[in-house]
C-alpha positions in Angstrom: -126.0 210.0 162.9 -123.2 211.3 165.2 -122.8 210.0 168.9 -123.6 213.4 170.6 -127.3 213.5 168.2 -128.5 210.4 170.1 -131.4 211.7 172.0 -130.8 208.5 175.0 -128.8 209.7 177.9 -126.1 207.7 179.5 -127.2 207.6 183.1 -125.9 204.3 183.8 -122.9 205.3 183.9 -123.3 208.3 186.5 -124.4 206.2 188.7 -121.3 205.1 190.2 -120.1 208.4 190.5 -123.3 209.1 192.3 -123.1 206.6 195.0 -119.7 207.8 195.5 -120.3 211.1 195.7 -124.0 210.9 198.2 -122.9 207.7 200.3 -119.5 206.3 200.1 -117.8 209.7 201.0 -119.7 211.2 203.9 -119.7 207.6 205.9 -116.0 207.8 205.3 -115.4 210.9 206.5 -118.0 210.4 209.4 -115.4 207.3 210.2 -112.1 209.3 209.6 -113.4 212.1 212.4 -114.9 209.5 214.4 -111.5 208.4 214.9 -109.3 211.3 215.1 -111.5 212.0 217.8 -110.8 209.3 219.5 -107.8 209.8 219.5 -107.0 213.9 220.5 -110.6 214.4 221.8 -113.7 215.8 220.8 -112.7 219.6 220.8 -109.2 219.3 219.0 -111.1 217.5 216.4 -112.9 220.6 215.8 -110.6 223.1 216.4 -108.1 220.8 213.7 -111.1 220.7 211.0 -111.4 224.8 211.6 -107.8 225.7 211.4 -107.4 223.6 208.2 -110.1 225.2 206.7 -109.1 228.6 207.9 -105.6 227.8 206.4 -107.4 226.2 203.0 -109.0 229.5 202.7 -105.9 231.5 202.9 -104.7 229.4 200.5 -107.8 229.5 198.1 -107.7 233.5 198.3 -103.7 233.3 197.4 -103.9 230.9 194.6 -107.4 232.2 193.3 -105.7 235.8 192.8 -102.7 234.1 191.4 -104.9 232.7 188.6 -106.9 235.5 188.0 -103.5 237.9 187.2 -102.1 234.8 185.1 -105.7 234.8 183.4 -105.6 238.8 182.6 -102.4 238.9 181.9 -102.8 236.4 179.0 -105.5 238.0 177.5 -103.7 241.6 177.7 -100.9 239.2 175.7 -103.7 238.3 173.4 -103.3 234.7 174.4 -106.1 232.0 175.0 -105.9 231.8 178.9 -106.5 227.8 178.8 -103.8 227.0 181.6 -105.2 229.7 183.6 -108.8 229.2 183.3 -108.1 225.3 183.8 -106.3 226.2 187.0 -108.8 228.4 187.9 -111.4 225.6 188.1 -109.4 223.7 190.0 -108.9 226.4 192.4 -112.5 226.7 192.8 -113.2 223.3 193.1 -110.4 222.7 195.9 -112.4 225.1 197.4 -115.8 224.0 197.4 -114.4 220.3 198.7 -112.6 223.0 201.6 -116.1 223.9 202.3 -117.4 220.5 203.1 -116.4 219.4 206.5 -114.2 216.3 207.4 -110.8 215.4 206.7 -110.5 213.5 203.5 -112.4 216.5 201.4 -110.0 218.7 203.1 -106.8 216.9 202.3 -108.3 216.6 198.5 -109.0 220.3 198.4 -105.8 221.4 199.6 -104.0 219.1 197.0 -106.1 220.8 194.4 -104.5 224.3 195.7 -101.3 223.4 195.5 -99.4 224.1 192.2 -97.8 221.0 191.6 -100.0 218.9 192.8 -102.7 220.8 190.8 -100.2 220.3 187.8 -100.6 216.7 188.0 -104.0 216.8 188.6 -104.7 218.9 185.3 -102.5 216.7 183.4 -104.0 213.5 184.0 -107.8 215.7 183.5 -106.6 216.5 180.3 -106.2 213.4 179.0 -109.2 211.8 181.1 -111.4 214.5 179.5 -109.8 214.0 175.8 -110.5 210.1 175.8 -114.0 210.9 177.3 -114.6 213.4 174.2 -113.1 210.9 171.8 -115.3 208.4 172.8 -118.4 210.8 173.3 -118.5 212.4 169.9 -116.4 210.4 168.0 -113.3 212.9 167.6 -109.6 212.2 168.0 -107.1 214.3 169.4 -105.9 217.1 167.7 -102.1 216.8 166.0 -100.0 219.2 165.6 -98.2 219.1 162.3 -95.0 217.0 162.4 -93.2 218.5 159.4 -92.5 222.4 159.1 -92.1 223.4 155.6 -89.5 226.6 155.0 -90.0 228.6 151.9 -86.4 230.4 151.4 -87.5 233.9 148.6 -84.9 235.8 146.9 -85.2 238.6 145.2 -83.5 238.5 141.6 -82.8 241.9 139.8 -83.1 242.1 136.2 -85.1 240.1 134.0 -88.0 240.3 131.9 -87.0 244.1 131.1 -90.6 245.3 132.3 -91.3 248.1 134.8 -94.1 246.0 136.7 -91.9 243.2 139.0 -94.1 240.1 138.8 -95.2 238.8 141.9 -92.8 236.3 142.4 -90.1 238.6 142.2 -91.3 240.9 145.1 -89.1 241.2 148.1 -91.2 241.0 151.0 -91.0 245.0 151.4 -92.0 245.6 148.0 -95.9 245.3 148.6 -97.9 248.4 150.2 -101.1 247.0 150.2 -102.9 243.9 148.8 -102.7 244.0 145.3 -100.9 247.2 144.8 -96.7 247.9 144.5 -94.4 251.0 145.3 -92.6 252.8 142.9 -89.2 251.1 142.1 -87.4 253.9 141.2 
């Protein structure tokens, strides 16, 4: 039986994440405006949380239509638009944390919406995400092949005195359809 065919779901460890996510993070940022009001007042607290998110949404629309042309523009390539569809989730998810009021969520998003910034951030996902799948279902990464074999074909003239070229003497040119050959005349 494979890992991913156990029927018992790992809740144990979503818990931290959890309590991170529900507690630890809104009483931080409750603390972090509580004291950047403080210190510039009650009302350049808010307008500073409205004009970063007004700028963070300038910035989502930019980068967000950035991604999207990078993402067609790979598939009109006939390319797998993995880059650009990972970038694209980051985009959206910079923007959802844009969404939630308070500084720290803001300063996260906006990190997500920057490109090199995001770069990092989808580098160190990648290999976050490729240990959690290793250990999940049991799979290593995928490795490329080291060693590149090259087959050098030469055409030799003359020979067995037939008219029908066997198929190891072909030039590559010499083929019109599978299984068939041109006249060599």
């Amino acid at each position: 039986m494979y890992p991913y065919q156990t029927s018992r779901l790992d809740t144990c460890a979503m818990f931290p994440v959890l309590l991170v996510a529900l507690l630890v993070i809104p009483v931080a940022e409750l603390w972090v405006i509580v004291q950047v009001a403080d210190g510039i007042g009650v009302l350049n607290t808010l307008a500073l949380l409205l004009l970063i998110s007004a700028t963070g949404a300038w910035l989502l629309k930019q980068q967000g239509m950035a991604a999207w042309r990078r993402l067609q523009a790979s598939l009109g390539r006939g390319q797998m638009p993995a880059d650009e569809a990972t970038d694209g989730a980051l985009i959206l998810f910079g923007g959802a944390l844009l969404m939630t009021p308070g500084f720290l969520t803001d300063a996260a998003g906006l990190l997500l919406l920057l490109p090199p910034t995001r770069a990092a951030v989808k580098k160190g996902a990648r290999g976050l995400l490729g240990r959690w799948a290793a250990r999940r279902f049991g799979v290593g990464p995928r490795r490329r092949r080291s060693r590149i074999e090259v087959v050098d074909v030469e055409r030799r003239e003359g020979g067995s005195g037939s008219k029908r070229p066997r198929s190891s003497e072909l030039a590559p040119g010499d083929r019109d359809e599978p299984g068939g050959f041109r006249d060599r005349e």
